[in-house]
Residue frames as a rotation matrix with the C-alpha (Angstrom) as fourth column:
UNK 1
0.591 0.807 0.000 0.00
0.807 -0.591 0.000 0.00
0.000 0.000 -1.000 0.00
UNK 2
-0.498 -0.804 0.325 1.73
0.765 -0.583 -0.274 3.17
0.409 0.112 0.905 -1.14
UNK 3
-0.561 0.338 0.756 -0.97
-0.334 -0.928 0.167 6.08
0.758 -0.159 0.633 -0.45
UNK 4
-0.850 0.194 0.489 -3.08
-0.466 0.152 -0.871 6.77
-0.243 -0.969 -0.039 2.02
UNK 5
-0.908 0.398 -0.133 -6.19
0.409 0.910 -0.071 4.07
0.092 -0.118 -0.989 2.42
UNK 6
-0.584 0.807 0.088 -9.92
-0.809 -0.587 0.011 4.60
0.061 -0.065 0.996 2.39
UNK 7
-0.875 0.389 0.287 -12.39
0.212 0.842 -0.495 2.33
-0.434 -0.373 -0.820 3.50
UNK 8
-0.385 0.920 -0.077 -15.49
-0.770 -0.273 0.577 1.99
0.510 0.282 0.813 2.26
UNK 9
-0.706 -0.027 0.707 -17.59
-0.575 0.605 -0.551 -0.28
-0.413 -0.796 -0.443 4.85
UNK 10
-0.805 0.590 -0.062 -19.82
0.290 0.483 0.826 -2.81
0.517 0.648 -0.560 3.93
UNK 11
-0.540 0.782 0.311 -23.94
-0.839 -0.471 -0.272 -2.04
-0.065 -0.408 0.911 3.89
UNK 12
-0.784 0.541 0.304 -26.33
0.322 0.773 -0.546 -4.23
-0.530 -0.330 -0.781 5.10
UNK 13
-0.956 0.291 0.021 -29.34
-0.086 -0.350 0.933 -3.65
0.279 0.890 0.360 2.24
UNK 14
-0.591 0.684 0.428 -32.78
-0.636 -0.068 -0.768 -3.41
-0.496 -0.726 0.476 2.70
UNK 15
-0.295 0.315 -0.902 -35.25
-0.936 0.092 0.339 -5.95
0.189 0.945 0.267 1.60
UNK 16
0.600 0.666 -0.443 -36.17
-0.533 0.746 0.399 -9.36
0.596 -0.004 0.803 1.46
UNK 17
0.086 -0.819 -0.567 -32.50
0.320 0.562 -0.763 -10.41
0.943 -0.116 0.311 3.05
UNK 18
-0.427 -0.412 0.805 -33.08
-0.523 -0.614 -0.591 -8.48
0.738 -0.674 0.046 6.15
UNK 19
0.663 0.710 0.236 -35.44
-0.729 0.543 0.417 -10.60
0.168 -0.448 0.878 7.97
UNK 20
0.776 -0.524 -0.350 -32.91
0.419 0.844 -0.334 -13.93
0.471 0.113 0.875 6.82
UNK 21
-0.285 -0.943 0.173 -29.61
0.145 -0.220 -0.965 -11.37
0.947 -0.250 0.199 8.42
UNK 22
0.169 0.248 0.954 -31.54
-0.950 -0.218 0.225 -10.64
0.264 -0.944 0.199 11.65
UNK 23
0.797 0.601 0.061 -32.03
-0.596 0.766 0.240 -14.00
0.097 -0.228 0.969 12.11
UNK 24
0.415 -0.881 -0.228 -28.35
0.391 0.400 -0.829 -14.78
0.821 0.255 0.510 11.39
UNK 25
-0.108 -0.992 -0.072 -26.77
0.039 0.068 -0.997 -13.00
0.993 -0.110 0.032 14.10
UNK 26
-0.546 -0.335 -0.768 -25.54
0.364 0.731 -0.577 -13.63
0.755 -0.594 -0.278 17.20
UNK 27
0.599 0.691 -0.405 -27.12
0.749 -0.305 0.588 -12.41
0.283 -0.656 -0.700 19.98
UNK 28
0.479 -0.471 0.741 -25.38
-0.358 -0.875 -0.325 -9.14
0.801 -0.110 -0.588 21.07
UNK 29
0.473 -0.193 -0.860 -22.54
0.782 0.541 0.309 -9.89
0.406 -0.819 0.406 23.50
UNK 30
0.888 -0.447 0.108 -20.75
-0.441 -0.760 0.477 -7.67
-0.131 -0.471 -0.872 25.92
UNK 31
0.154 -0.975 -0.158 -16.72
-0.876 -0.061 -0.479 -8.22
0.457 0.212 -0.864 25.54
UNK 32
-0.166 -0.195 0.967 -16.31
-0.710 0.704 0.020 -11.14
-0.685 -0.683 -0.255 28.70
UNK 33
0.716 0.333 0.614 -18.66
0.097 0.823 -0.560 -13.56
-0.692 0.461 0.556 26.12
UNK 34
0.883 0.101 -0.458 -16.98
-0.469 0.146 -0.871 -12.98
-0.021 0.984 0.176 22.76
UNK 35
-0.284 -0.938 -0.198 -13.53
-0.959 0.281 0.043 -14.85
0.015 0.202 -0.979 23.20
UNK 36
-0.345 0.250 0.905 -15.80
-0.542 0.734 -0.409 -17.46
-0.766 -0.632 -0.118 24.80
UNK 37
0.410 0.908 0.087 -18.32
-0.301 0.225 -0.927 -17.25
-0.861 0.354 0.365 22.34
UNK 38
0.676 -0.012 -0.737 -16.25
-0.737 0.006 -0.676 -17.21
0.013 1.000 -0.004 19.24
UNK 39
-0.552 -0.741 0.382 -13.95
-0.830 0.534 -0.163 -19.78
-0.083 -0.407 -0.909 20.60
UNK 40
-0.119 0.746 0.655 -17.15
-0.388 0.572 -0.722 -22.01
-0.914 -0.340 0.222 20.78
UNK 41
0.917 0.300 -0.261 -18.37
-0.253 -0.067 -0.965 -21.19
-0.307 0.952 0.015 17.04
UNK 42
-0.128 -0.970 -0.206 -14.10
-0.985 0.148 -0.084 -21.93
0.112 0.193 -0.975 16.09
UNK 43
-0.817 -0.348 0.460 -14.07
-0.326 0.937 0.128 -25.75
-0.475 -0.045 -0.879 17.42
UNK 44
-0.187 0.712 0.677 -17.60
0.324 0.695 -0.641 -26.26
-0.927 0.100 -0.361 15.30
UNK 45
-0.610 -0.685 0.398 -15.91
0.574 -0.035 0.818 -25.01
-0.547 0.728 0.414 12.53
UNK 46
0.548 0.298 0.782 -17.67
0.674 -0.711 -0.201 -21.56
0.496 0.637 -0.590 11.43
UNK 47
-0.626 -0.780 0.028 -15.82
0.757 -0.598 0.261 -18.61
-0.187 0.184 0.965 11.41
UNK 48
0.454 0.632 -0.628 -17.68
-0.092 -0.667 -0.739 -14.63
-0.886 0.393 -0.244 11.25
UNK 49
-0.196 -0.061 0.979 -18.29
0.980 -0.055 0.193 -13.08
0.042 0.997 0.070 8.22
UNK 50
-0.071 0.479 0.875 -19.31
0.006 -0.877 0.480 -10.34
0.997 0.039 0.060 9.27
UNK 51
-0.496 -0.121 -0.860 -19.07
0.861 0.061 -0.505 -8.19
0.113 -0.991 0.074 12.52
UNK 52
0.267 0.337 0.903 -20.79
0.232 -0.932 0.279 -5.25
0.935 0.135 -0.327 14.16
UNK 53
-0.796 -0.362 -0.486 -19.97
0.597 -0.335 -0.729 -2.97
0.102 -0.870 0.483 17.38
UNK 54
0.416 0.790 0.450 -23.03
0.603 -0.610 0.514 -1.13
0.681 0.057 -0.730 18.59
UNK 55
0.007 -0.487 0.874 -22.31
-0.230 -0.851 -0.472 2.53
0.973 -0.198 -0.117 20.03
UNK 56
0.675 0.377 0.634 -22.60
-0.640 -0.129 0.758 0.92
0.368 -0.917 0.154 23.54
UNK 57
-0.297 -0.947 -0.120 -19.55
-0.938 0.313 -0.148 -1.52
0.178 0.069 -0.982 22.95
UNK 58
-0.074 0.397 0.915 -21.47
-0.307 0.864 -0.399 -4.53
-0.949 -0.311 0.058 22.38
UNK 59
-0.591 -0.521 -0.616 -20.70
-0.753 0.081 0.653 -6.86
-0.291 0.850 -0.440 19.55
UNK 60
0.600 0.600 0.528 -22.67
-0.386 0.796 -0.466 -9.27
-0.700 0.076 0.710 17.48
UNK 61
-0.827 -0.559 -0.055 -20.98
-0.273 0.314 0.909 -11.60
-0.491 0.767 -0.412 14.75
UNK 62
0.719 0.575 -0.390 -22.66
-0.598 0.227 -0.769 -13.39
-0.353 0.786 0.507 11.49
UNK 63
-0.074 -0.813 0.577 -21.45
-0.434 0.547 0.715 -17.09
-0.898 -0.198 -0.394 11.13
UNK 64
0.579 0.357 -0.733 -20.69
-0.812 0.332 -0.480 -19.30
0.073 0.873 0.482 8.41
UNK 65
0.595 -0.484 0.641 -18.77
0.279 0.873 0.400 -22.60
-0.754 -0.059 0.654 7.83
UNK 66
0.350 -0.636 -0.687 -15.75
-0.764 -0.618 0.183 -21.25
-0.541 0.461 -0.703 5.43
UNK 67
0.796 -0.001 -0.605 -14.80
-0.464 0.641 -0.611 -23.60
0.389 0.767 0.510 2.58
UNK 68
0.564 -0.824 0.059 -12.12
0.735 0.533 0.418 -26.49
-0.376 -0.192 0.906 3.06
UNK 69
-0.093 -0.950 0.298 -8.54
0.992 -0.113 -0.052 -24.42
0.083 0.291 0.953 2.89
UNK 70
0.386 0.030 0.922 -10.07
0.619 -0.749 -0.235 -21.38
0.684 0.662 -0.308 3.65
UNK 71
-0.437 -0.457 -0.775 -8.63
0.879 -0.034 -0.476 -18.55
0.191 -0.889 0.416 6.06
UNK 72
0.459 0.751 0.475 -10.19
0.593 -0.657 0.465 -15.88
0.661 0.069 -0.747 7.53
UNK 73
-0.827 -0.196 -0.527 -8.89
0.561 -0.333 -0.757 -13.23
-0.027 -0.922 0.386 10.24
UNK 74
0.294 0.920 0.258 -11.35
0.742 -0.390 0.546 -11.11
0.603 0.031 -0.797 12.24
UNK 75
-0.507 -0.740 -0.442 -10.84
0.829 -0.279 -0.484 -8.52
0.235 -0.612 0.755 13.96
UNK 76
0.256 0.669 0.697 -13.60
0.397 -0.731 0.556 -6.24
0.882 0.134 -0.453 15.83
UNK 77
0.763 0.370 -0.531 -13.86
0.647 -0.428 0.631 -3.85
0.006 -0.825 -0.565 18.23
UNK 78
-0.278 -0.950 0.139 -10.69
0.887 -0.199 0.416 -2.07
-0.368 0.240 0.899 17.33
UNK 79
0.292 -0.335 -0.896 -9.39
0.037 -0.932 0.361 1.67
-0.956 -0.138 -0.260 17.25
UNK 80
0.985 0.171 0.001 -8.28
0.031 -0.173 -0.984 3.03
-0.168 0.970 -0.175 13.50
UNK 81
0.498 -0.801 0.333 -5.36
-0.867 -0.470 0.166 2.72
0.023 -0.371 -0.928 14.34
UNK 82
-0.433 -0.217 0.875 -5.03
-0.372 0.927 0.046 -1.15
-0.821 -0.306 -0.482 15.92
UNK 83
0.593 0.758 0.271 -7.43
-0.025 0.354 -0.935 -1.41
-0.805 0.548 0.229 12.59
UNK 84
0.876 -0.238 -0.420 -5.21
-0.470 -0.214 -0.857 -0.27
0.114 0.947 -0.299 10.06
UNK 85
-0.356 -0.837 0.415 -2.09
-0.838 0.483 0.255 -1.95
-0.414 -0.257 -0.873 11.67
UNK 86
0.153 0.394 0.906 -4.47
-0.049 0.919 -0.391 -5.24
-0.987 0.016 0.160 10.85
UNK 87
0.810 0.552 0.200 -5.16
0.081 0.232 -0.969 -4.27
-0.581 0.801 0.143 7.79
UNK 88
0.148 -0.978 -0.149 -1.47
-0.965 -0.110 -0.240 -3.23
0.218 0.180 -0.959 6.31
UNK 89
-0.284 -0.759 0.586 -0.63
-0.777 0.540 0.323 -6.53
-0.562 -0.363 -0.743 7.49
UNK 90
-0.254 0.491 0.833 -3.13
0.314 0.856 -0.410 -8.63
-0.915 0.158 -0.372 6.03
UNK 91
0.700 -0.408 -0.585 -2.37
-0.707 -0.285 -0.647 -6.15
0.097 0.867 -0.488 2.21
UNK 92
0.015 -1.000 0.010 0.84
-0.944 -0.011 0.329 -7.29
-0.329 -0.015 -0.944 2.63
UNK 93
-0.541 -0.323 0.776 -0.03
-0.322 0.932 0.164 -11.01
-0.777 -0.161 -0.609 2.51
UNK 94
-0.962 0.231 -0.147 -2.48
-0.085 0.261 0.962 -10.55
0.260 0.937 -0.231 -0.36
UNK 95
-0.823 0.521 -0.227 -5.47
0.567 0.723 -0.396 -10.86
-0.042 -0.454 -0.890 1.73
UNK 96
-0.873 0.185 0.451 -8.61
-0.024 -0.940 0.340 -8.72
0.487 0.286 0.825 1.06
UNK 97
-0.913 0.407 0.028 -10.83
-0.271 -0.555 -0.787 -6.85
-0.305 -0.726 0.617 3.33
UNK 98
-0.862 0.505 -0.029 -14.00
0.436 0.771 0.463 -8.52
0.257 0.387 -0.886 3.20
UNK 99
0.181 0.974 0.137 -16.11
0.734 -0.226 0.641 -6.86
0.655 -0.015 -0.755 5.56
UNK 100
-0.712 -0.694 -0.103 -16.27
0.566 -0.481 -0.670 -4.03
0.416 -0.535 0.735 7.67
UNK 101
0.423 0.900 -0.108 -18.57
0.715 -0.258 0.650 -2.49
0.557 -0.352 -0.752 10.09
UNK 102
-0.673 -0.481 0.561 -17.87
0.285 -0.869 -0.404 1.26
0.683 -0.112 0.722 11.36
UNK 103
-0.046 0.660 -0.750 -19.43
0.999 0.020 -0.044 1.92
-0.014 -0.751 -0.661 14.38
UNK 104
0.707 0.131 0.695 -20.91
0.431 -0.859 -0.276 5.39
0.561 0.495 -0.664 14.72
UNK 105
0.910 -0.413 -0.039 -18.32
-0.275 -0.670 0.689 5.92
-0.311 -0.617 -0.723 17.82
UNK 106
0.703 -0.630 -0.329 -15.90
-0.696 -0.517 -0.498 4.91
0.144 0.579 -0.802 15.16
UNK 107
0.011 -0.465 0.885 -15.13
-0.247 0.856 0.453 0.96
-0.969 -0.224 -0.105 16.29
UNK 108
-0.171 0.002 -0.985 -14.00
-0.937 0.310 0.163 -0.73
0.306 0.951 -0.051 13.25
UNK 109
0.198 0.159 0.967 -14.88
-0.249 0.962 -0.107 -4.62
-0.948 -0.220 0.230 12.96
UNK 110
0.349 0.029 -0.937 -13.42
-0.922 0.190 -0.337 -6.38
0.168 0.981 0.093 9.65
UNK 111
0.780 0.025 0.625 -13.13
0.047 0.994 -0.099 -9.46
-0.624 0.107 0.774 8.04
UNK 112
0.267 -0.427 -0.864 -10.43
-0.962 -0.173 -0.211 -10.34
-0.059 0.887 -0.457 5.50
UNK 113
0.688 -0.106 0.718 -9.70
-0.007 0.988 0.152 -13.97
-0.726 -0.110 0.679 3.98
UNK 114
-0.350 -0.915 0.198 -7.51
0.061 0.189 0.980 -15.63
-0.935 0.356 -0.010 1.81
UNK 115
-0.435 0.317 -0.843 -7.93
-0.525 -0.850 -0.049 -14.73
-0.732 0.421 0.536 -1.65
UNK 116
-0.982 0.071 -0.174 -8.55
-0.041 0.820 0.570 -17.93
0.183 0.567 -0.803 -3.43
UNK 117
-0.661 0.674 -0.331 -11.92
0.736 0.497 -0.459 -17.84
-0.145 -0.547 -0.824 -1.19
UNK 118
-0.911 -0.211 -0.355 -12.85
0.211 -0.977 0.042 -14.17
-0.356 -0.037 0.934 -1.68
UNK 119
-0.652 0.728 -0.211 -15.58
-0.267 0.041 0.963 -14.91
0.710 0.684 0.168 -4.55
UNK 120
-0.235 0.596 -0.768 -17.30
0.750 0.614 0.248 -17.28
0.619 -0.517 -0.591 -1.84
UNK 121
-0.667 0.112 -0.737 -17.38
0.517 -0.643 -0.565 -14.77
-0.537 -0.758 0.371 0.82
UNK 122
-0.985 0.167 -0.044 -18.72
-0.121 -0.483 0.867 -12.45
0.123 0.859 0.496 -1.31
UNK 123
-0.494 0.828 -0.264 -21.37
-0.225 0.171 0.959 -14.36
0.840 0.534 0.102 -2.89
UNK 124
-0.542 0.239 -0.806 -22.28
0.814 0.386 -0.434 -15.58
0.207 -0.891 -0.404 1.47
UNK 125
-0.965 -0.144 -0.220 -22.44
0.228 -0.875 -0.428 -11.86
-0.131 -0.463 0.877 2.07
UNK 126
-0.873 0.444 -0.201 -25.04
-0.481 -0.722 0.496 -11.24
0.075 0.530 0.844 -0.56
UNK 127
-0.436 0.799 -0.414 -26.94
0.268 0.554 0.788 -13.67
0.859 0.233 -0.455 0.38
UNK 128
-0.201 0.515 -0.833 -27.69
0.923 -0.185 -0.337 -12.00
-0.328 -0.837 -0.438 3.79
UNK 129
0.812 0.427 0.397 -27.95
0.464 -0.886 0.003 -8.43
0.353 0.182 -0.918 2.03
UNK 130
0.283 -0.783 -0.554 -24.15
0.206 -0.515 0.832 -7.36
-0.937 -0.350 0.015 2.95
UNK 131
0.864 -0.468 -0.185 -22.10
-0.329 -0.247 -0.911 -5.55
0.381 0.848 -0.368 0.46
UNK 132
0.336 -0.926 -0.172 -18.13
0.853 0.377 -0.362 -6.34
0.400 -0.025 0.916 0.61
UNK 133
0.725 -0.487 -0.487 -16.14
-0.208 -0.829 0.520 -3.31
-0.657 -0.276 -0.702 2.10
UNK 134
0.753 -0.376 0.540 -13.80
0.510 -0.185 -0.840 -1.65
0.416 0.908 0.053 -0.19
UNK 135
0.199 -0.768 -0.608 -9.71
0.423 -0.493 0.761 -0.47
-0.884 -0.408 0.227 0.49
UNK 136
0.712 0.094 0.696 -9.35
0.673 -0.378 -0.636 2.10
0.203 0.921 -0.332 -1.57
UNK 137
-0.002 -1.000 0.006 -5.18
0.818 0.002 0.575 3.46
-0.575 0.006 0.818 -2.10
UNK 138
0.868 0.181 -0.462 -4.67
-0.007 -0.926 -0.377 6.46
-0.496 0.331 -0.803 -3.35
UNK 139
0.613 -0.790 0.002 -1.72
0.790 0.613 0.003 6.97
-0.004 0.000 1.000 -5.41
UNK 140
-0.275 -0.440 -0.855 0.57
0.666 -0.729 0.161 9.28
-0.694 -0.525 0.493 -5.36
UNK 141
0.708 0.703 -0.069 -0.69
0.402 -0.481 -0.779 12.75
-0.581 0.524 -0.623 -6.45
């Protein structure tokens, strides 16, 4: 990544898919649960796709079962900073920013997988009514 980075987060659409994404995620947890919780959803092999932070610091996820060989990191609740450190790291390896949820007090939550998988993600997203989230690099002016 040479310039500076924009994000574009992913939107949750209205419509027939909203009813099927409510229904998808987790209950809202409070920090203590989610290592627990996603630790749980990890040994029965699914993996978020999608995160949110609500302005009260309470997180929900949206699981799935990730193809054989895929990889996924997550990474919510996180300063723009501790966010972009993720994300620089996981450019570097080739890996693109799947999802992303901007809280309005400015918590990032993103997904990013390996790129072989990318399409799949994707096409998961759209079936709940997510868009993808977009890194967008300026170059130099």
């Amino acid at each position: 990544m040479n310039g500076p980075v924009t994000y574009i987060p992913s939107q949750t659409l209205p419509g027939d898919t909203e009813l099927i994404r409510e229904h998808g995620f987790t209950r809202w947890m409070s920090r203590d649960l989610l290592q627990a919780a996603t630790d749980f959803c990890k040994n029965l092999g699914l993996s978020s796709i999608y995160s949110e932070c609500s302005p009260g610091l309470v997180t929900r996820y949206l699981f799935w079962r990730p193809p054989q060989g895929a990889l996924v990191e997550v990474r919510s609740g996180r300063q723009l900073d501790q966010f972009k450190a993720f994300d620089h790291a996981n450019a570097e390896r080739g890996w693109p920013l799947l999802s992303l949820h901007i809280s309005e007090n400015m918590i990032y939550s993103g997904v990013w997988i390996s790129p072989d998988h990318y399409g799949t993600g994707k096409s998961v997203l759209a079936r709940y009514g997510i868009t993808p989230a977009e890194r967008q690099v300026a170059g130099p002016s």
